[in-house]
Structure formats: C-alpha cells, structure tokens
C-alpha positions in Angstrom: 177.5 26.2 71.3 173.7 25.1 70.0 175.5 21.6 69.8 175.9 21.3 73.5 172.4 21.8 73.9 171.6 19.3 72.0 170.0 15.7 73.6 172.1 13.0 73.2 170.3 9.4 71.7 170.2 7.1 74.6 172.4 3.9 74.5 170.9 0.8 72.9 172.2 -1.1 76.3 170.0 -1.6 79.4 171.8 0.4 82.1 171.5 0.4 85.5 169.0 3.5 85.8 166.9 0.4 85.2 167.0 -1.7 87.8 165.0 1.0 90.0 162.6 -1.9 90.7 164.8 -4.5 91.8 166.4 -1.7 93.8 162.9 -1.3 95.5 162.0 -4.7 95.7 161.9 -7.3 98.8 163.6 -10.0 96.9 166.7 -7.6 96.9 170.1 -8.0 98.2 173.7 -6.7 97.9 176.4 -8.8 98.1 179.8 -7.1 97.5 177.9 -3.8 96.6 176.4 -5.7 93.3 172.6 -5.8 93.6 171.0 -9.5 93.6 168.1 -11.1 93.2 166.8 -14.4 96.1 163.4 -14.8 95.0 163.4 -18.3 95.3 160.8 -18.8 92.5 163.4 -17.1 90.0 166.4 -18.3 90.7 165.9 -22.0 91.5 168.4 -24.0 91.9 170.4 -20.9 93.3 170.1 -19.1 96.3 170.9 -15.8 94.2 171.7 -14.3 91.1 172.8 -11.0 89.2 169.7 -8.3 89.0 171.8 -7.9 85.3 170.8 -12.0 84.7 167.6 -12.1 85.8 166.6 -8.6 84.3 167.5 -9.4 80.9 164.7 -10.4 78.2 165.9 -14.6 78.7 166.2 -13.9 82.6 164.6 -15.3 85.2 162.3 -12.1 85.9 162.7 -10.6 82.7 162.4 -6.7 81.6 158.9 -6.7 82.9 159.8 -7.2 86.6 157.3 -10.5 87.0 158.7 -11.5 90.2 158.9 -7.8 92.1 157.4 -7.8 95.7 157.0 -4.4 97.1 155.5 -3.4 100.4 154.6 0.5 99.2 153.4 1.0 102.6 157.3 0.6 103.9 158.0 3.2 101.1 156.1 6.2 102.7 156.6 5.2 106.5 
C-alpha cells in the first residue's frame, strides 16, 4: 500500500499540460480540435502550424513562448 502513495517521476516528453500558454494566447486557433499557432511572425510562409511544432526547442516560438500575446485584461472580464 505505501507504494501507491508514492509520486511517480514525470515523463521526459513535453506533454500537453504545457501548452497552457498557447492555450491562453491570441495567436491561438483550433482547427479539427488540434490547437494551432497563426502568428504570422512564427510561422511564415504558413498561415498555421502545430502548437506541438512551434513549441518545441527548434520551433518557431520555442519552449519559452517568445511569440505569446495575451490580453490579461480579457482574462478577468
């Protein structure tokens, strides 16, 4: 029983618990229930791309999130 308790290591994989800030972010968009990113700055030539692509570390936005535009004020309204 004192296994159970125990806290599990987290996967070495990016999930998508991770993508809160794309899901928070104005350059967001679902197409077919997949989340996308159309910030035009990151995903020239396209019109949009996988938050999975541009999220990861040689993605257009990278881990950090350099492209997120949020209006916080729409947040609380």
């Amino acid at each position: 029983m004192i296994a159970a308790a125990l806290l599990t290591v987290a996967p070495s994989h990016w999930d998508a618990a991770n993508y809160r800030a794309c899901e928070l972010c104005d350059h967001r968009m679902h197409d077919d229930g997949d989340l996308v990113c159309c910030c035009p700055a990151a995903v020239a030539p396209d019109r949009w791309r996988p938050v999975t692509v541009m999220r990861a570390s040689i993605g257009g936005c990278g881990p950090d999130a350099r492209f997120m535009r949020i209006n916080f004020d729409s947040l609380h309204a």
